[in-house]
C-alpha positions as CSV (number, residue, x, y, z in Angstrom):
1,X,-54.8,-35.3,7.1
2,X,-57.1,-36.2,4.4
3,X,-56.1,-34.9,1.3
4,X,-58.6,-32.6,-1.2
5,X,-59.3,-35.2,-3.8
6,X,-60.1,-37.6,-0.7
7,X,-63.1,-39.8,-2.0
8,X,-62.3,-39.6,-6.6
9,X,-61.2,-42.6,-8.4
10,X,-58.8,-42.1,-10.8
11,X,-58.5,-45.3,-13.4
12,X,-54.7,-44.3,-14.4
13,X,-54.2,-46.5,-17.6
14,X,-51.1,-44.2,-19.0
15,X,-47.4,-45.3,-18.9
16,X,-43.9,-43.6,-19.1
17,X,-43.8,-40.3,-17.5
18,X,-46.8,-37.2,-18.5
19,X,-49.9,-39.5,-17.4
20,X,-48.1,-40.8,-14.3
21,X,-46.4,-38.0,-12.8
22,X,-50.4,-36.3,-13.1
23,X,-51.6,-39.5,-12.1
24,X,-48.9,-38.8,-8.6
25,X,-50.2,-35.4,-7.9
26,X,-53.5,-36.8,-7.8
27,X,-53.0,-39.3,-5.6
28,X,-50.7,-36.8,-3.6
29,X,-53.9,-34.7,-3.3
30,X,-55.9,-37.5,-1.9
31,X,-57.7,-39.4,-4.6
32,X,-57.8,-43.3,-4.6
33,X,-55.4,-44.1,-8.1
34,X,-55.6,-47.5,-9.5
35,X,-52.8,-47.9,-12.2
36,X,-53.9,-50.3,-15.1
37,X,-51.1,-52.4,-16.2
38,X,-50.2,-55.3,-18.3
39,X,-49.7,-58.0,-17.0
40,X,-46.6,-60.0,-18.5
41,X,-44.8,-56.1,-18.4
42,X,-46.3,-53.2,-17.0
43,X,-45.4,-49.4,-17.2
44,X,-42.2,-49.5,-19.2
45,X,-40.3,-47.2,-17.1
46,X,-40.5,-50.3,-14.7
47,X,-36.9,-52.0,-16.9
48,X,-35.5,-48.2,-17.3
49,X,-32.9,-49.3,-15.8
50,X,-30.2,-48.6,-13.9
51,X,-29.9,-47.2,-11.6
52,X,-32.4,-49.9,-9.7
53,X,-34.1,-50.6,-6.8
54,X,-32.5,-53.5,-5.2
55,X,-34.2,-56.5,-2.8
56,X,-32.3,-57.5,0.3
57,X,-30.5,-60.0,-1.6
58,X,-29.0,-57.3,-3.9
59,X,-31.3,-58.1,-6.9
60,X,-32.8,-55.7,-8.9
61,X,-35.9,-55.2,-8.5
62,X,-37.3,-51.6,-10.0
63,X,-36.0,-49.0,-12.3
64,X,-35.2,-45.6,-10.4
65,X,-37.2,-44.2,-13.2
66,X,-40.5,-46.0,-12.5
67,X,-40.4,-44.7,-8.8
68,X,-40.0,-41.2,-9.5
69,X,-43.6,-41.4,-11.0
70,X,-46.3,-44.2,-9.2
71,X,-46.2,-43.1,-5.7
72,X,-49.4,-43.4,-3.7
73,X,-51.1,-46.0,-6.2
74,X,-52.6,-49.1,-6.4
75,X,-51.3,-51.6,-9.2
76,X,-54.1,-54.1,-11.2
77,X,-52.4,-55.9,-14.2
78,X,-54.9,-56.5,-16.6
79,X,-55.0,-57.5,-20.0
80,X,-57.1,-55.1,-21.9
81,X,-56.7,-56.9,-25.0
82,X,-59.2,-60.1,-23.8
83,X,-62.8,-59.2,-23.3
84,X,-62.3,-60.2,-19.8
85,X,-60.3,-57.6,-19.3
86,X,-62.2,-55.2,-21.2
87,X,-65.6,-55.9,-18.8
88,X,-63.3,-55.1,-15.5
89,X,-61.9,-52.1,-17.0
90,X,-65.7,-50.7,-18.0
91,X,-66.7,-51.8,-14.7
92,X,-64.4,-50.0,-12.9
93,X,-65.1,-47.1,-15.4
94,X,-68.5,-47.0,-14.4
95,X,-67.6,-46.2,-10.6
96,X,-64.7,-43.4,-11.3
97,X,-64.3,-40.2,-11.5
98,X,-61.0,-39.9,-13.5
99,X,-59.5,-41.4,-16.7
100,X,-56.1,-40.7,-17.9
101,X,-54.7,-42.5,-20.4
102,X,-51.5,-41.8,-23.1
103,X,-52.5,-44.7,-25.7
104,X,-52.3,-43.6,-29.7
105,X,-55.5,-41.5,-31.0
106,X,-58.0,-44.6,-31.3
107,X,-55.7,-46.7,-29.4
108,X,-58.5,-47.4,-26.8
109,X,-61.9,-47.4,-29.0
110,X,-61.3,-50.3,-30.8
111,X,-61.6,-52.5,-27.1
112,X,-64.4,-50.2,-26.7
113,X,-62.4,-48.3,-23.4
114,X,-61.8,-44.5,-24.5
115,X,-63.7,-42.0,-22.9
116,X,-66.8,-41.8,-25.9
117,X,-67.8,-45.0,-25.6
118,X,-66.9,-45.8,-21.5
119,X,-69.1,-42.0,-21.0
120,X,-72.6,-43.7,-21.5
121,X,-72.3,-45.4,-19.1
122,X,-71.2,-43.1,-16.8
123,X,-71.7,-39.9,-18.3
124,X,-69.6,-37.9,-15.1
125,X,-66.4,-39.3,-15.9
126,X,-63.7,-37.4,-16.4
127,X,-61.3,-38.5,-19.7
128,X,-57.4,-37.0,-20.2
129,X,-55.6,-38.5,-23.3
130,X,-51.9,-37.4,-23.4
131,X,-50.7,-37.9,-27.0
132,X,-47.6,-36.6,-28.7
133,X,-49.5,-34.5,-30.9
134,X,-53.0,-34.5,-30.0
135,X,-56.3,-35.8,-31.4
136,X,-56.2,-34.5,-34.8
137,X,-53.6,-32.9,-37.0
138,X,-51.3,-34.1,-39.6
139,X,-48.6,-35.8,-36.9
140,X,-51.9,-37.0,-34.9
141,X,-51.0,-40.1,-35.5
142,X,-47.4,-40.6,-35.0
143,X,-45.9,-41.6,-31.5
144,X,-44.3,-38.8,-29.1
145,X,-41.2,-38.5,-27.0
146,X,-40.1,-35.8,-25.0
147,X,-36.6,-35.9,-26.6
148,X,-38.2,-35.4,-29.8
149,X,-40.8,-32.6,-28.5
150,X,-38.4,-30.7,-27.2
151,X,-36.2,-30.9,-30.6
152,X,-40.0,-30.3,-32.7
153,X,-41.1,-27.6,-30.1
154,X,-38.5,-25.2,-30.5
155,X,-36.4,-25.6,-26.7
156,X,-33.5,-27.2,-28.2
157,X,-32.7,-24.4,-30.4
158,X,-32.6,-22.3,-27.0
159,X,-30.6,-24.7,-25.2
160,X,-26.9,-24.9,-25.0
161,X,-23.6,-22.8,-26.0
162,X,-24.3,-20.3,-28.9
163,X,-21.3,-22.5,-31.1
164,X,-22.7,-25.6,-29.5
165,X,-24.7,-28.1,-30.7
166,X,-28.5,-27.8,-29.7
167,X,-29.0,-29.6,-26.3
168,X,-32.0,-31.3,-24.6
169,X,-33.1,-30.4,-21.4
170,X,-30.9,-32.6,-18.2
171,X,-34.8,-33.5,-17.1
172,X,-37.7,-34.5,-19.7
173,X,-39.2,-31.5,-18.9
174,X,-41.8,-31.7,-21.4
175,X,-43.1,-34.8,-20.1
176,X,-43.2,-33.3,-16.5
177,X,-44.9,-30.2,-17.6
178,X,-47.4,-31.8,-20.1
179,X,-48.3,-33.4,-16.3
180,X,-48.9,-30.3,-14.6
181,X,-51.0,-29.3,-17.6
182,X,-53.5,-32.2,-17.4
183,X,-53.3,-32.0,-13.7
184,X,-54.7,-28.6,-14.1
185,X,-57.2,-29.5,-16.8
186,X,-58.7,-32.8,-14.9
187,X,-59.3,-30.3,-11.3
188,X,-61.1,-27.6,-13.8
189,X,-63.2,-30.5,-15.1
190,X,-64.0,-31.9,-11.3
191,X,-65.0,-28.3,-10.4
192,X,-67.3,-28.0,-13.3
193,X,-68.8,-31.4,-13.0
194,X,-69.8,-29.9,-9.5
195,X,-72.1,-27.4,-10.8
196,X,-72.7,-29.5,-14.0
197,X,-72.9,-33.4,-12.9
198,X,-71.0,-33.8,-16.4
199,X,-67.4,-35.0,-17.3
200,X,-65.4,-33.6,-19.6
201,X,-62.9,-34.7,-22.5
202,X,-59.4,-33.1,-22.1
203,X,-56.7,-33.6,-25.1
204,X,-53.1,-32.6,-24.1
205,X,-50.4,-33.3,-26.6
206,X,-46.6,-32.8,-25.7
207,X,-46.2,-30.6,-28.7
208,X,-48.7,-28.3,-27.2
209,X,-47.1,-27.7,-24.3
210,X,-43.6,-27.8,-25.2
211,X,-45.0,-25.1,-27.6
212,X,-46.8,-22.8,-24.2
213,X,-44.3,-22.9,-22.1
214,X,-41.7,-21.5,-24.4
215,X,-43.1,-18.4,-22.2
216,X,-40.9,-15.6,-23.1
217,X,-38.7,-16.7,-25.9
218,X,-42.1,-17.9,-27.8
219,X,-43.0,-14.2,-27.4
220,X,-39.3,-12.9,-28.1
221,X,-40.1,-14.5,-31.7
222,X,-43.3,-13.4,-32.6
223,X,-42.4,-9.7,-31.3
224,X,-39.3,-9.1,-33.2
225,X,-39.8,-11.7,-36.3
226,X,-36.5,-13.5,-35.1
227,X,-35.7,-16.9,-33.6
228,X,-34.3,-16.2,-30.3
229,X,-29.7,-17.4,-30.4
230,X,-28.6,-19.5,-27.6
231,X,-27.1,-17.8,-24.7
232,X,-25.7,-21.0,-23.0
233,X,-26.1,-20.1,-19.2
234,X,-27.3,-16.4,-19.8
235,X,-30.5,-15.1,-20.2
236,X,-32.0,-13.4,-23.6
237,X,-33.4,-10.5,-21.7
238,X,-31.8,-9.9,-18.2
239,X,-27.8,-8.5,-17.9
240,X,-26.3,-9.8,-15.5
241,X,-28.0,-13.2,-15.2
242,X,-26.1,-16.1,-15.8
243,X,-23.1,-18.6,-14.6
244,X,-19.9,-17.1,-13.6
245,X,-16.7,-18.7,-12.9
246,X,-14.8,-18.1,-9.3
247,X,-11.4,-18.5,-8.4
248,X,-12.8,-22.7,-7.2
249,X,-15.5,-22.9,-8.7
250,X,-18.9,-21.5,-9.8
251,X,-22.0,-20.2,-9.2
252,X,-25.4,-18.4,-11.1
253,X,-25.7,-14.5,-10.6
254,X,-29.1,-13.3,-11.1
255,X,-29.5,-9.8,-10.9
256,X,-33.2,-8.8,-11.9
257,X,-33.5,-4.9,-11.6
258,X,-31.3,-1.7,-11.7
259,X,-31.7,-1.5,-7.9
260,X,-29.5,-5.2,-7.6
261,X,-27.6,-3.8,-10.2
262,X,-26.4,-0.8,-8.3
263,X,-25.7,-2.6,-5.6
264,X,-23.4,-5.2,-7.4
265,X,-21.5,-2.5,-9.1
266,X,-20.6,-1.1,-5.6
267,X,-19.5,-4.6,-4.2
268,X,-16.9,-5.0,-7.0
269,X,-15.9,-1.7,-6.7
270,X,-17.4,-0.1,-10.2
271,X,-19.7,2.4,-8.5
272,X,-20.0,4.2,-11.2
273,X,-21.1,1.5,-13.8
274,X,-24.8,2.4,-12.1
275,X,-24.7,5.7,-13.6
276,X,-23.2,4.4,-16.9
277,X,-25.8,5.0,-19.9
278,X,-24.7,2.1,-21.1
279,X,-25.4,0.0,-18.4
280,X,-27.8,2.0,-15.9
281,X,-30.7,0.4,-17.0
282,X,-30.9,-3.3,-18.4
283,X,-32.2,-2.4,-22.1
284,X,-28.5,-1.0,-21.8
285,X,-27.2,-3.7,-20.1
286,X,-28.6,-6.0,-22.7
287,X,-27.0,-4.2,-25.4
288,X,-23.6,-4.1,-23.7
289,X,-23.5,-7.4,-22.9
290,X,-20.3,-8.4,-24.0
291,X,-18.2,-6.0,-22.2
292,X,-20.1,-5.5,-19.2
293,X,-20.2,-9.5,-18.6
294,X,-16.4,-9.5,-19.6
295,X,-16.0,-6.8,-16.5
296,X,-17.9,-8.8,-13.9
297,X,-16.1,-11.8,-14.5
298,X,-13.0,-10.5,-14.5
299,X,-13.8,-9.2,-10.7
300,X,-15.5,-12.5,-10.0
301,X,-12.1,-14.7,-10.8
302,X,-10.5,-13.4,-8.1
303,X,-12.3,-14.8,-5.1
304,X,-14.0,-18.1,-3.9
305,X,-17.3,-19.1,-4.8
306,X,-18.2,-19.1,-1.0
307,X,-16.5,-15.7,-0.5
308,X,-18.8,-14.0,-3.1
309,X,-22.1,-15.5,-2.3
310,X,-21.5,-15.1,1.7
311,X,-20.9,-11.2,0.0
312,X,-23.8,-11.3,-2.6
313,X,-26.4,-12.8,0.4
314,X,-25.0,-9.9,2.9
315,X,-25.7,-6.9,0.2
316,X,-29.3,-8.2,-0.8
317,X,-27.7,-9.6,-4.6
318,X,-29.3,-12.8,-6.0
319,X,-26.9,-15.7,-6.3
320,X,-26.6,-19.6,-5.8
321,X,-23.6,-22.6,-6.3
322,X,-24.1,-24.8,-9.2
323,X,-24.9,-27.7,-7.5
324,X,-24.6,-31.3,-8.6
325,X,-27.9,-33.1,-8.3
326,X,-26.6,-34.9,-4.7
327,X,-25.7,-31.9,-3.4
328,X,-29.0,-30.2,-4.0
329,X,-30.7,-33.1,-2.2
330,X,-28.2,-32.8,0.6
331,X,-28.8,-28.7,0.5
332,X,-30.0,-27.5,4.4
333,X,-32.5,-25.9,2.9
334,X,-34.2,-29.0,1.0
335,X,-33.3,-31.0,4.1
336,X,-35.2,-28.2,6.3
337,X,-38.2,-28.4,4.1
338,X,-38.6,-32.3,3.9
339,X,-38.2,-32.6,0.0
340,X,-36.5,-36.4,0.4
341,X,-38.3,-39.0,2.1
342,X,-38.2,-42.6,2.6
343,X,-41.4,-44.5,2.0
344,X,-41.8,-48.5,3.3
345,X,-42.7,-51.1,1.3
346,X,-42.8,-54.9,2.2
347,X,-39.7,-54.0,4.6
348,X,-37.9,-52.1,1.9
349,X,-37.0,-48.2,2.0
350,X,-37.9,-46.8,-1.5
351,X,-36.6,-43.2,-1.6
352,X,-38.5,-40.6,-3.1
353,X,-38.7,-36.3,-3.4
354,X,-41.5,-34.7,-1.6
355,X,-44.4,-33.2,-3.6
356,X,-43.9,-29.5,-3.4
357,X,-47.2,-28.5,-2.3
358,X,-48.5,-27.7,1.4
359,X,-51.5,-27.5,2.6
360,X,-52.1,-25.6,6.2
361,X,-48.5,-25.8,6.3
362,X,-48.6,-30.3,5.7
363,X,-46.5,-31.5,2.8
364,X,-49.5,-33.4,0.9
365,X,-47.3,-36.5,-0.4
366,X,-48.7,-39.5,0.1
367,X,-46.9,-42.1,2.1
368,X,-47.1,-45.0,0.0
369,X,-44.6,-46.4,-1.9
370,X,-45.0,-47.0,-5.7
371,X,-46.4,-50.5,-6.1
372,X,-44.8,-53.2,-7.1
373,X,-46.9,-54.9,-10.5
374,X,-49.8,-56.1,-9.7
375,X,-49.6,-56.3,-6.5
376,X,-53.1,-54.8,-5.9
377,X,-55.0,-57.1,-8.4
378,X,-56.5,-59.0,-6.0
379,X,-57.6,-56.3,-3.5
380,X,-59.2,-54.1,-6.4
381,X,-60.8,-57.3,-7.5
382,X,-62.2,-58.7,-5.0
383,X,-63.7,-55.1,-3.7
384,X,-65.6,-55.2,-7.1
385,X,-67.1,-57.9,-6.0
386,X,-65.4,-61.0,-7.4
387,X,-64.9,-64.1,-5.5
388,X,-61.6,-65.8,-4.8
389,X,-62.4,-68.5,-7.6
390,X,-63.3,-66.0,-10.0
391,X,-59.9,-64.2,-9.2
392,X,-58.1,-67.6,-9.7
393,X,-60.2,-68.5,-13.2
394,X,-59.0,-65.1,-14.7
395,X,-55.3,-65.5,-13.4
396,X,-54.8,-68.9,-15.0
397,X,-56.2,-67.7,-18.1
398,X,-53.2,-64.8,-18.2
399,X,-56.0,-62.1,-17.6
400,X,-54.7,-60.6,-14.6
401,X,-51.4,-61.3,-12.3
């Protein structure tokens, strides 16, 4: 099935995680990515290892890391820094429909390849810089991490035990999300440049997003005048709704309205904590946390984690196992729904998760594998029109591999 973007070129010239991962949904949804590399290194992520990739003879070959991030993509190491390189990068500017790109604010004008200047000449294309702070500002400047963001942008301080230390997210969720962001802002600019014929310029910095999707606690703050506490594994505005320890193990009880609510109290024998004022409702159940929680868990040691989520499943009560990573990718449900695959590559299985999006009920991942560096050169090359000797002249001068 041909995928929505089927027929845009996306010149993906970003490295690390943000401009890939929205460079992978793109190519998910159909469109033709070419990822611009250098040549002697590529995308960092590609030695963020291990865990690696290994060849048949056991050798490494890619970080786990870069897979996660390059599927369905075409690789053309270039060197951007040699005006050779520069007239193959504005040439195949001048033919697509997409730019993304995560160099430092002015990182790309001075080889003449940002969006301002690559735009005259083809005044539909579509520009995304991902920065760590964006195109102007006071930290405009300054390089961006997601570790960092997230410790700058306020989700740290939410994160962890309340006599803990603040903690990072397990994922760099920042990264991922500032992604899904710039995914969302490069489709908004296609469908305009439908009705318009005119690209746009989109500017998504980490700290941006690390600052929007605080979602509620951003607006717990501004509200009440008061930084939100940590809560560890409970939530700062729904009682019950956290992590409770069983009699083997644990598992996450979410209970989202004074109907679930009801119905827990009856299942641990506490009837009469629905028609508690000071639990009934959960503005009450949030201000009687501590005892209430103290209550529940006292009920919950008593039985096995299986025992009281085959019992929370059977009375209509939100609740899941903690699960480690491999036994979330081994869940039936994730197994059901396709979400790990195995993609082939020169006779190699390279594993990857499903994109989560269906279309007319097809998962629209793309089946090919992340590509090895540069292994595309000379097919992107030659389809723009240079001969095999040409191809050989700018290898041996170290412009492309």
């Amino acid at each position: 099935m041909a995928g929505p973007l089927e027929g845009r070129v996306v010149l993906d010239m970003s490295r690390v995680l943000a401009g890939p991962w929205a460079g992978q949904l793109l190519a998910d949804l159909g469109a033709r990515v070419i990822k611009i590399e250098h040549p002697g290194r590529g995308d960092d992520t590609r030695a963020w290892g291990p865990p690696w990739l290994e060849d048949i003879a056991g050798d490494p070959v890619e970080a786990a890391y870069y897979l996660c991030a390059n599927r369905g993509k075409q690789s053309l190491a270039v060197d951007i820094a040699r005006p050779e390189g520069q007239a193959l990068i504005r040439a195949l500017a001048g033919r697509a429909d997409i730019l993304i790109e995560n160099f430092k604010v002015g990182g790309l004008a001075r080889y003449g390849l940002d969006h301002q200047s690559l735009k005259a000449e083809n005044p539909g294309l579509i520009g995304c810089s991902i920065t760590g702070f964006g195109q102007d500002g006071p930290y405009a400047g300054r390089p961006g991490y997601d570790f960092m963001i997230q410790a700058m942008g306020g989700l740290m301080s939410l994160t962890g035990e309340p006599d803990g230390m603040p903690m990072k997210t397990g994922v760099a969720i920042t990264d991922v999300m500032t992604g899904l962001y710039a995914t969302v802002g490069v489709l908004a600019a296609l469908d305009e440049r439908s009705r318009t014929g005119r690209g746009r310029y989109i500017d998504v910095a980490l700290l941006d997003v690390q600052l929007a999707t605080l979602a509620n606690q951003a607006l717990n703050t501004l509200v009440s005048g008061h930084a939100p506490e940590r809560h560890g594994n409970a939530h700062p505005n729904i009682v019950p709704y956290q992590a409770f320890a069983c009699s083997d193990g644990h598992l996450v009880l979410t209970v989202g309205n004074d109907a679930q609510f009801a119905r827990l109290a009856a299942l641990l024998e506490y009837p009469e904590w629905a028609q508690d004022p000071a639990y009934a409702t959960n503005a009450a159940r949030v201000a009687h946390r501590k005892p209430l929680v103290e209550k529940i868990a006292a009920c919950l040691a008593s039985r096995s984690r299986d025992a009281w989520l085959a019992a929370f499943e059977a009375h209509g009560i939100p609740a899941g196992p903690i699960h480690s990573v491999a036994e979330a990718l081994e869940d039936a449900q994730v197994r059901h729904r396709g979400l790990v695959r195995t993609l082939e590559r020169s006779g190699q299985d390279v594993p990857q998760v499903a994109n989560p999006l269906r279309f007319d009920g097809v998962s629209c991942t793309s089946e090919v594998a992340p590509p090895a560096l540069g292994a595309d050169s000379d097919a992107v090359l030659t389809e723009m029109g240079l001969s095999a000797e040409d191809i050989a002249k700018l290898r041996d001068l170290g412009v492309v591999r």
